[in-house]
N, C-alpha and C positions, 0 to 999 in steps of 0.2 A: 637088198632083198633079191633072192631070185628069183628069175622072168616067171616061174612055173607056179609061184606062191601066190593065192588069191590074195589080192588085198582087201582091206574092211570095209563095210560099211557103215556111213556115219552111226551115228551112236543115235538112238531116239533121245529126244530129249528128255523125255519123263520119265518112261516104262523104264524098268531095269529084268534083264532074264533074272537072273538071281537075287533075292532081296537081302539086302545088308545087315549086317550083325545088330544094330538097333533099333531094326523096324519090330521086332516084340519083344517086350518085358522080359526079364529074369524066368526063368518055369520054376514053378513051386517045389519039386522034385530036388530043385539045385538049392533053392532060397525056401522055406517055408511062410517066411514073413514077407518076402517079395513083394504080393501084390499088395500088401497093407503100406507098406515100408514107399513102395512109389506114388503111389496113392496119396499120401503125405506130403511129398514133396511136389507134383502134381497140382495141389490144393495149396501151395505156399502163394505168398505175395512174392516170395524174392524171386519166383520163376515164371512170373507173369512176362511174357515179352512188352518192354519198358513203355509203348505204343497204346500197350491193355491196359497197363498198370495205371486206371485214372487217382489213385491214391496216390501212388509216384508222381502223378503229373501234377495233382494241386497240391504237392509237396514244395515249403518253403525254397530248399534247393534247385528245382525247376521252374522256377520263373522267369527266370528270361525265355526260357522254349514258349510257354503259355505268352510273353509279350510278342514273340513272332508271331506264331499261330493265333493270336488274335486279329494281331495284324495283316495278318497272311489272307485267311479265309473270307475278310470283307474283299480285303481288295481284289482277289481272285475273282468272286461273284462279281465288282460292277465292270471287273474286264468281260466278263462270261454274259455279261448282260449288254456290254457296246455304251455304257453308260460313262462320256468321259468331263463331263460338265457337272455343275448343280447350282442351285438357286439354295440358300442355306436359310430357313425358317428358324428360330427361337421365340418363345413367350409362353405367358406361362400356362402349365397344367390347371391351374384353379377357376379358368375363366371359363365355363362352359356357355354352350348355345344358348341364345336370350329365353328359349321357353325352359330349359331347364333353370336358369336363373328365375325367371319367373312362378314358378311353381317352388322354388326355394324359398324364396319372399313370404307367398303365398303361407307357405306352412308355419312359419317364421310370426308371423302374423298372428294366424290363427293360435299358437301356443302360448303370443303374449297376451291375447285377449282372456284366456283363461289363467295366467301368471302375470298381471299385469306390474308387480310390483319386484317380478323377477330381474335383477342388473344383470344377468349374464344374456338371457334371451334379451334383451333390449340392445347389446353391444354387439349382439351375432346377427340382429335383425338390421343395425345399421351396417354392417360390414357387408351384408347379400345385396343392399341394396345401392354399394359402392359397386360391389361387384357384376350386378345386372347394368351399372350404368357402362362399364367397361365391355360387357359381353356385346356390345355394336362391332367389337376388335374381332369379333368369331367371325362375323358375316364380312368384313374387310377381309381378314386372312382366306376366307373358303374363298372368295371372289380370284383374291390374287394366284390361289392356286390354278385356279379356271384359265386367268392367263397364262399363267405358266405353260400349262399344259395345254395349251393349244398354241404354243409359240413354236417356231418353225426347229430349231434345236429337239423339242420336244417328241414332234413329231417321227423324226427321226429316233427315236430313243437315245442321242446321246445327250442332253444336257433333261436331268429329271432336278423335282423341287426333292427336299431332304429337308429332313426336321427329327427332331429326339425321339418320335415317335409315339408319345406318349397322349394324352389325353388337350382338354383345351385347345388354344389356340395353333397349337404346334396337329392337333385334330383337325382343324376346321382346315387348314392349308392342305392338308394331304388330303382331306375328303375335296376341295374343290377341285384340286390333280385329278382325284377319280372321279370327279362329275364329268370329267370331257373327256374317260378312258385315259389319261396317260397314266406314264408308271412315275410310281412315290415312293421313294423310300425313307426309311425310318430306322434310327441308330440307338437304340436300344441299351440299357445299362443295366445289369445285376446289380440289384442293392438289397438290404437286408430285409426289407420286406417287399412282400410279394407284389405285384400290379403286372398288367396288359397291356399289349398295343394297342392303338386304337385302331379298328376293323376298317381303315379307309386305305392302309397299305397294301402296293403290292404283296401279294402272296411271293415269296422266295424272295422280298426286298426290302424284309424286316430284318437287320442283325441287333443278333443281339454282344454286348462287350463285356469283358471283365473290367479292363481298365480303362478309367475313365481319360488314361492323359491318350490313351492308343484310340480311343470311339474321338476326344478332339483334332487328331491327327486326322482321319477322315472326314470328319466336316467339314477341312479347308482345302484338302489335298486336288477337288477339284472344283472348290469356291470359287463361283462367278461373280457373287453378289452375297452380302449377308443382310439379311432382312428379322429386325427387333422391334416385336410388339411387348406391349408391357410384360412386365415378368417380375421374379423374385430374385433371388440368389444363385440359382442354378442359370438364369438367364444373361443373371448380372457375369457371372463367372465367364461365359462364352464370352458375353460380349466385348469386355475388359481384357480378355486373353488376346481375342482377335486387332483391337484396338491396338495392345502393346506390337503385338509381331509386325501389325504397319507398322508402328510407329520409328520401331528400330529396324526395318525393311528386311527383318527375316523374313516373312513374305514381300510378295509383289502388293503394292496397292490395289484393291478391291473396293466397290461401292459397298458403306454401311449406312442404311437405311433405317432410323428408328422413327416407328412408328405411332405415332402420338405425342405430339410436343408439349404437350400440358403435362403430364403423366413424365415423361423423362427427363423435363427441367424439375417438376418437383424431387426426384430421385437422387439426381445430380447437376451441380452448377460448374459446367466448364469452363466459363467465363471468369468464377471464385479460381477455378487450380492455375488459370493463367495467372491473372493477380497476384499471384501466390508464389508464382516462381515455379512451380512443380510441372507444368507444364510447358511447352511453347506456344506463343501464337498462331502458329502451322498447323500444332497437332490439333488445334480446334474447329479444324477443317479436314479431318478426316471422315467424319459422320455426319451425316444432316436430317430434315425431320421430314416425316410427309405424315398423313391425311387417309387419302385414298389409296384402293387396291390401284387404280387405273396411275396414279399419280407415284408409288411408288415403280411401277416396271418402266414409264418414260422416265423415270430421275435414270433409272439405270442402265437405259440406251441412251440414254442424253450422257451421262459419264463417259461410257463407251468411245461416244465420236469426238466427244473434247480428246482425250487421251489418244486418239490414234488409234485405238483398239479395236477388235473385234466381240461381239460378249460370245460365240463359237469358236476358239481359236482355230486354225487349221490344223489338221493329223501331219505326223510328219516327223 
């Protein structure tokens, strides 16, 4: 270049002096059918950019994207949140607070006195009142939340409690979190009918999952402890899954804590799978029983110092 030739300056980034042959549509002049004809194509699916296209996205052929980004966006939030621990809650939905159990009864009651020859209200009046005996598990679970969340982890916001986030027992633990302010999250599943969280979770620390094997990846990923108060099938499912990955040490050993030993020997006899062959002697020392809220968090710093361990690992 010669000396005497200005050289350029950079180029703006955005602004253009002159706008580009496809910054506007066809002129009608040229095309009469132009603006109808883009307009169409405009309003297509297949020109949705593939990011928009949520029809494309819960399209059979993008599923694995949807198992990233499922995956993706919990875990994103409890980095964005400093949240690297957790206390893992399960039990079941069905067991609510002793006065709502009570006021169940109550009605229960009162329907059979005016039916009194009715078998179905007779078998739903004793089931409430299976179930109000069990509802003492509410006030154990909100208690343990209480410790939780004023344990020194807590404090800090890196180790919170975690639970399905749903109603019941898996409620009363994250409402005790929020009785002393700490933060609670709650793992949340789409299923085919509708339901809520329960209103004791942090705000912005409620997810919710598509798939359920990606929302299980998360409740162990930073598992300190997993804590089982009675449950169902959804409870049994966690529990049995976490059991097996100790078992075959695709996890690390973790304290599993079930809660009521009346209630999970009637369930299951681990004693009968040894007998049996199907089990080992070992594995029936993987989980043990407790009682109380206070009784379950020393089992779990007691585990801790046998093992060497710390229940906050150190960063690093």
């Amino acid at each position: 270049m010669p000396p005497s030739e200005k050289k350029p300056e950079p180029a703006h980034p955005k602004i253009r002096n002159t706008e580009l042959p496809w910054k506007t549509p066809k002129p009608p002049q040229e095309e009469p059918e132009a603006t109808a004809l883009i307009d169409r194509i405009l309003r297509s699916a297949e020109y949705r950019q593939a990011d928009e296209d949520v029809e494309f996205l819960r399209s059979y052929d993008t599923r694995g994207v949807r198992l990233q980004l499922d995956y993706l966006k919990a875990e994103k939030l409890f980095s964005d949140y400093g949240i690297a621990h957790s206390i893992v809650v399960f039990g079941s939905t069905r067991i609510p607070e002793p006065e709502a159990c009570r006021r169940k009864v109550k009605d229960l009651e009162d329907l059979l006195s005016r039916h009194p020859d009715d078998q179905n209200v007779q078998e739903r009046l004793q089931i409430a009142h299976r179930v109000a005996e069990k509802s003492r598990y509410y006030d154990i679970a909100r208690e343990f939340g209480q410790i939780v969340g004023r344990s020194e982890g807590a404090t800090g916001n890196r180790l919170a409690l975690v639970t399905g986030g749903g109603p019941g027992l898996m409620e009363a633990a994250n409402r005790g979190a929020k009785d002393v302010n700490a933060r609670t999250v709650g793992l949340n599943i789409t299923l085919p009918h509708e339901q809520f969280p329960n209103p004791y979770l942090t705000p912005g620390l409620c997810f919710r999952f598509h798939y359920f094997g990606v929302r299980k990846l998360h409740f162990l990923l930073r598992a300190r402890a997993l804590v089982v108060f009675p449950g169902g099938y959804g409870t049994l499912d966690e529990l049995f899954e976490t059991l097996t990955l100790i078992q075959t040490r695709k996890i690390p050993p973790l304290p599993v804590v079930l809660v009521g030993e009346d209630y999970w020997k009637s369930v299951f006899n681990r004693d009968f799978l040894v007998d049996e062959g199907v089990i080992d002697p070992e594995d029936r020392e993987l989980f043990w029983y407790a009682e109380t809220a206070q009784e379950i968090w020393d089992d779990i710093r007691r585990w801790y110092d046998k093992a060497g361990l710390t229940l906050m690992q150190e960063e690093g």
